[in-house]
C-alpha positions as CSV (number, residue, x, y, z in Angstrom):
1,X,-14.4,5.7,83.8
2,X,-13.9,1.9,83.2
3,X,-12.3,-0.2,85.7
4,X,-8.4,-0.7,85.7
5,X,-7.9,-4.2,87.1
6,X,-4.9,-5.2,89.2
7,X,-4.0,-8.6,89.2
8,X,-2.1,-10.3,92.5
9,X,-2.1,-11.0,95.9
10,X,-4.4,-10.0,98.6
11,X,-3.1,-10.9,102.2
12,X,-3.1,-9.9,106.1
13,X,0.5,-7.6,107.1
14,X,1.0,-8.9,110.2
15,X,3.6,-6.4,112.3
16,X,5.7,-7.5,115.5
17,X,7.5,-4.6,116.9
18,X,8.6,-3.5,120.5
19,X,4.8,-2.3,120.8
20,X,3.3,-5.7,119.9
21,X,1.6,-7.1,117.3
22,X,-1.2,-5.9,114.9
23,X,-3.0,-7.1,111.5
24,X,-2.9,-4.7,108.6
25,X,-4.8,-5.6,105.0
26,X,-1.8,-5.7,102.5
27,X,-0.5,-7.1,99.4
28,X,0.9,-5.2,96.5
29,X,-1.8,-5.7,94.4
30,X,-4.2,-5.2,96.9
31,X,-2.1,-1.8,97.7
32,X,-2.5,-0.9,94.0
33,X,-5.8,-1.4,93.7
34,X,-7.1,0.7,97.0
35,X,-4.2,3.1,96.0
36,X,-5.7,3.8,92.7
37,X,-9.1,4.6,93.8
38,X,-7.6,6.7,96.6
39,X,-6.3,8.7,93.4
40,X,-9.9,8.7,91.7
41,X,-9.0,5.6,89.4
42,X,-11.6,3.1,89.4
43,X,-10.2,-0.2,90.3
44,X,-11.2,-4.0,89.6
45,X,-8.7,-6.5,92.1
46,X,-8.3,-10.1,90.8
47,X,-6.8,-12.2,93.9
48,X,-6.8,-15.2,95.5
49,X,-8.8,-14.6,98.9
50,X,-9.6,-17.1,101.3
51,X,-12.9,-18.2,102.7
52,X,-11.8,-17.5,106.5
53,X,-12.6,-14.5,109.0
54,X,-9.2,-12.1,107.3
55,X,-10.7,-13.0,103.9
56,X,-13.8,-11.5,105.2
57,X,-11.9,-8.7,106.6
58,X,-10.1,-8.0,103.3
59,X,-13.5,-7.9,101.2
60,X,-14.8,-5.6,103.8
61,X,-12.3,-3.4,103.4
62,X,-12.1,-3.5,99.6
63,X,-15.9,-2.4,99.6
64,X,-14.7,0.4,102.4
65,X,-13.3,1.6,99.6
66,X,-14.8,0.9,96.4
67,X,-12.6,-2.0,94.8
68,X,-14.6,-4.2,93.0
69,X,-12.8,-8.0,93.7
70,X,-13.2,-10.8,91.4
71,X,-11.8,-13.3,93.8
72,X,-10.2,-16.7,93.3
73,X,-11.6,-18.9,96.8
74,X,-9.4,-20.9,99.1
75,X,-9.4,-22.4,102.3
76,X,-6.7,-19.9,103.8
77,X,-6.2,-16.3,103.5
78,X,-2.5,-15.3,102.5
79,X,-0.2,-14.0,105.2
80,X,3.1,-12.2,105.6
81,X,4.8,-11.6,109.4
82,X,6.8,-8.8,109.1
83,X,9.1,-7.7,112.0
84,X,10.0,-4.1,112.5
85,X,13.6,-3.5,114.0
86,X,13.6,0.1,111.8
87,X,11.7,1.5,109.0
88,X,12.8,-1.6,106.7
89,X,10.7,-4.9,107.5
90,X,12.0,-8.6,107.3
91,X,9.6,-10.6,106.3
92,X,8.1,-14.6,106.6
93,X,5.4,-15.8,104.6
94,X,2.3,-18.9,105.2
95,X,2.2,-21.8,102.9
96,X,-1.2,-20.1,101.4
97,X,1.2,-17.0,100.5
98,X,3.5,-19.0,99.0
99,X,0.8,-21.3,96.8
100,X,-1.1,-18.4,95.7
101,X,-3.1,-18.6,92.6
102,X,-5.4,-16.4,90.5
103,X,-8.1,-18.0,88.3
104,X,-8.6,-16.4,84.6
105,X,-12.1,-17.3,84.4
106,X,-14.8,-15.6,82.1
107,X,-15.5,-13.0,85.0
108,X,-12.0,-11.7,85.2
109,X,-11.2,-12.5,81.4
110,X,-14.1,-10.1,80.7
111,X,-12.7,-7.8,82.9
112,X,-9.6,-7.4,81.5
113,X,-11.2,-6.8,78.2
114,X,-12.9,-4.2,79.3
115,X,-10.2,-2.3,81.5
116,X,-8.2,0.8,79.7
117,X,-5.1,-0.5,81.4
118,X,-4.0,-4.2,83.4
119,X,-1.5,-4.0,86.3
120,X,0.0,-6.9,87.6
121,X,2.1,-6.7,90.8
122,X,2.5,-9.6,93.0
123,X,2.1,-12.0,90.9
124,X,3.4,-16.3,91.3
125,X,5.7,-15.8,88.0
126,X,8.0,-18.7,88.9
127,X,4.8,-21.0,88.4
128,X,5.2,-21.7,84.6
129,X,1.4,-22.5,83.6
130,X,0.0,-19.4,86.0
131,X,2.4,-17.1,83.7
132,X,1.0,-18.8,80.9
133,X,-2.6,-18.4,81.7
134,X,-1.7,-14.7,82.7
135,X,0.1,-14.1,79.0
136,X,-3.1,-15.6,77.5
137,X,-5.7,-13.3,79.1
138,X,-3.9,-10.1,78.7
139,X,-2.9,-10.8,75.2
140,X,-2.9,-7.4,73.3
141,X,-4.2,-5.2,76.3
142,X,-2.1,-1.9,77.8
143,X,0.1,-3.6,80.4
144,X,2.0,-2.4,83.6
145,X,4.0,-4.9,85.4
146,X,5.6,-4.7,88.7
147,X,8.1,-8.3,89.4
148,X,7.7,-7.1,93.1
149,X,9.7,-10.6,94.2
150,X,10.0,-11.2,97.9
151,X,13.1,-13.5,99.3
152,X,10.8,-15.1,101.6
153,X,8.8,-16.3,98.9
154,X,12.1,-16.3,95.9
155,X,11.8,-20.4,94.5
156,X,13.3,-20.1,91.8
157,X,14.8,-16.5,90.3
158,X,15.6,-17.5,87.0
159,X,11.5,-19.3,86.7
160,X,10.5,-15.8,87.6
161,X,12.4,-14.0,85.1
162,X,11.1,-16.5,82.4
163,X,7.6,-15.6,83.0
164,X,7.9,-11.9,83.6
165,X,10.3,-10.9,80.6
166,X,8.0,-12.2,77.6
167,X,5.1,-9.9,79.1
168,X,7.7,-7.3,79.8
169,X,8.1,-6.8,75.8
170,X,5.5,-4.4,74.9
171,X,4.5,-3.3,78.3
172,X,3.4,0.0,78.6
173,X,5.3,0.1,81.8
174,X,7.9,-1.6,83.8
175,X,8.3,-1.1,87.6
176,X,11.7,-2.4,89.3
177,X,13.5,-1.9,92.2
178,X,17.2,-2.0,93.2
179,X,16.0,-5.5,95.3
180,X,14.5,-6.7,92.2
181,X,17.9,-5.9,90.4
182,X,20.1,-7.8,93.2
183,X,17.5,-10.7,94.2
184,X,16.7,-11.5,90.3
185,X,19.4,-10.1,87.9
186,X,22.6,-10.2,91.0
187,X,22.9,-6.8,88.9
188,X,22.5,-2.8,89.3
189,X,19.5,-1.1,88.8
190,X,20.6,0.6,86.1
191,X,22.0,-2.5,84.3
192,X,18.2,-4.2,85.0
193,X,16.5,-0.6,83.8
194,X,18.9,-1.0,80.2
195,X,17.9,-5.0,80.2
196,X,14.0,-4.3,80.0
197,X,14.6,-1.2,77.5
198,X,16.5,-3.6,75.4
199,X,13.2,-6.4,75.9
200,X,10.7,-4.1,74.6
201,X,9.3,-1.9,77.6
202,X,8.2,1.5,76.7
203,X,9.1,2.4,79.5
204,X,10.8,1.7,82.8
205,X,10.2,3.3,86.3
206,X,13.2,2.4,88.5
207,X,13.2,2.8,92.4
208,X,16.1,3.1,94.7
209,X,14.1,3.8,98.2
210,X,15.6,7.0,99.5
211,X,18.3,7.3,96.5
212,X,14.8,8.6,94.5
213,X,14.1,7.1,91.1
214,X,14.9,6.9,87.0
215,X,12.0,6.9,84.7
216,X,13.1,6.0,80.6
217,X,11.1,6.3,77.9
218,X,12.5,6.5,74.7
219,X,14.6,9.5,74.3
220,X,13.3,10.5,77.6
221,X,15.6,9.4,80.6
222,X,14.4,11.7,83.9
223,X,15.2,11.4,87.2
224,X,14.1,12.6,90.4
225,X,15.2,12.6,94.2
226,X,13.0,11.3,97.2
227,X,10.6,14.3,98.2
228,X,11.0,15.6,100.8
229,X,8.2,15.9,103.1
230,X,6.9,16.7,106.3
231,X,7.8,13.9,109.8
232,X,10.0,11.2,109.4
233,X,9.7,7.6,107.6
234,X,7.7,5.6,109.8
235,X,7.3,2.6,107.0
236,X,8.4,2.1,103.8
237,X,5.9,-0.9,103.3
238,X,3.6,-0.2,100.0
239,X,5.8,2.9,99.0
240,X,6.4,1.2,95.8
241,X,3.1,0.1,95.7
242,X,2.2,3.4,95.9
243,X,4.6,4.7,93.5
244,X,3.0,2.8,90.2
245,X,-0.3,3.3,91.6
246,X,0.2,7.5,91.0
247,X,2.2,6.3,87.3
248,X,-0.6,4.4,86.6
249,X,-3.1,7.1,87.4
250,X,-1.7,9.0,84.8
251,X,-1.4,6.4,82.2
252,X,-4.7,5.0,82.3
253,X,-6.1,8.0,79.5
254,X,-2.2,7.9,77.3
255,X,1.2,7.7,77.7
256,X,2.6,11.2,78.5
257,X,3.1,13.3,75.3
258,X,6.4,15.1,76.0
259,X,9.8,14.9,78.2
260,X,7.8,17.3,80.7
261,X,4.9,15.1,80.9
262,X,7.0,12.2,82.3
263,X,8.7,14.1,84.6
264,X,5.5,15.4,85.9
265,X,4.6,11.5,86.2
266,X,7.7,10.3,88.0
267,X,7.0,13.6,90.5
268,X,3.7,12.6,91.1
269,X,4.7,8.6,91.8
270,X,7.6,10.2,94.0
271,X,5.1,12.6,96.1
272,X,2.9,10.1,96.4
273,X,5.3,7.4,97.7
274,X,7.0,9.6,100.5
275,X,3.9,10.6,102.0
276,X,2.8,6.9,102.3
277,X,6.0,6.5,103.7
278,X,5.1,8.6,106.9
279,X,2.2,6.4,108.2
280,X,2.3,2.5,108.9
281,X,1.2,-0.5,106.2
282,X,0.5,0.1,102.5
283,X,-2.4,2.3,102.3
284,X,-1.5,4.8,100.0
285,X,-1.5,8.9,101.0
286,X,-1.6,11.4,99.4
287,X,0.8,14.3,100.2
288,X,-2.4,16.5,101.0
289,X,-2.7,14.1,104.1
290,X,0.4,15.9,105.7
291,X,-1.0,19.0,105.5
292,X,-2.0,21.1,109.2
293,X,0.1,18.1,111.4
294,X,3.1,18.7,112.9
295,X,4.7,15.0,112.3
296,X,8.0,16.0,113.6
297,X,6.7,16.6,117.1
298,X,3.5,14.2,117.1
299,X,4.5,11.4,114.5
300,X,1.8,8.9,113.4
């Protein structure tokens, strides 16, 4: 199977708690891309990784796992500080984080040409000529877009939603949140869901953390509950990460056929995101991991 490529932000999850502090390899994109081949999707990641000791730990692991990285250098590898009072994070960003870049060079641009499908998640939007080069070098290839904004890095919301909403048009699919809704729009989910319909998405996957999910398409407006599933949440870092990584899984070979088809999509990109939402950082699980442990007595 051809390479999907993800293009974003590749970073070190740094996470203070009570027990201390530890370095996790993160970033949404990043998340996607492991995520994907984690569900037998070959992945391609196009990030900005720095020429420092955690850049070298984040190639390492992306070879641990198969990703293929076409990486734009810098001095500094991207970092986020997140501190854990409960199962929702707060988090602070580095300058690096906050000045990432990608490069569209004739690697990744061939890339993309190849791929069956593009996702972009993570990606500098409120810089105005990164959007542009980013419109130019997926012009007239299967998109999926998650905004995925973060208020510690949020500029300039309204910059943001000038260079998302012109790819949005035509996108294969849309992934929003309720905090992309209130930190972008200051409006419900729903109301943000109706918005990108009305843009030109196909389709629209919209989250609500434990509230569960809407996926429309069309005709086709289906909903579905957060699974339950075995222990408690220990993190919801990369659950949504996790959720259009299993969407886009089943995109990559067609857009589902029939109402059931989505449904079994949005079931999928729910399993999928509870189960990653009983261990700690991004890396996505599969509800098959859960299996033979009893998390309720032993946690993670």
């Amino acid at each position: 199977m051809t390479r999907v490529v993800v293009i974003g932000d590749a970073l070190i999850d740094e996470l203070r708690d009570e027990r201390g502090v530890r370095e996790l390899i993160g970033g949404a994109a990043l998340n996607v891309a492991v995520g994907l081949v984690q569900l037998g999707v070959p992945a391609t990641l196009i990030a900005m990784v720095g020429d420092d000791e955690p850049g070298a730990h984040i190639r390492a692991y992306l070879r641990d796992y198969g990703v293929e990285l076409r990486a734009t250098p810098a001095p500094v590898t991207a970092r986020a500080v997140s501190v854990r009072s409960g199962a929702e994070p707060t988090y602070a960003f580095s300058d690096a984080a906050r000045a990432r870049r990608v490069r569209f060079g004739d690697a990744e641009r061939a890339a993309i040409a190849a791929a069956p499908l593009t996702v972009v998640s993570g990606f500098p939007f409120d810089d105005r000529d990164q959007s542009e080069q980013l419109a130019d070098a997926v012009s007239g290839r299967r998109l999926a877009i998650d905004q995925n904004p973060r208020a510690g890095l949020l500029q300039d919301a309204e910059a943001i939603v000038r260079g998302f909403e012109p790819l949005a048009a035509g996108a294969e699919l849309v992934k929003v949140s309720d905090e992309d809704a209130t930190l972008l729009y200051g409006s419900s989910l729903d109301a943000l869901r109706a918005r990108l319909i009305g843009v030109g998405a196909r389709a629209v996957l919209a989250t609500a953390g434990a509230q569960g999910a809407v996926l429309e398409c069309g005709p086709v407006v289906a909903s579905r509950p957060a699974s339950p599933m075995p222990g408690r949440v220990v993190d919801t870092m990369g659950a949504g990460d996790a959720a259009l990584a299993a969407a886009v899984a089943v995109l990559v070979s067609g857009p589902p056929a029939d109402e059931a088809g989505w449904g079994a999509l949005l079931q999928s990109a729910m399993d999928v995101a509870a189960a990653t939402c009983r261990f700690e950082g991004g890396l996505l699980r599969h509800p098959s991991s859960l299996a033979g442990d009893d998390f309720d007595r032993i946690g993670t």
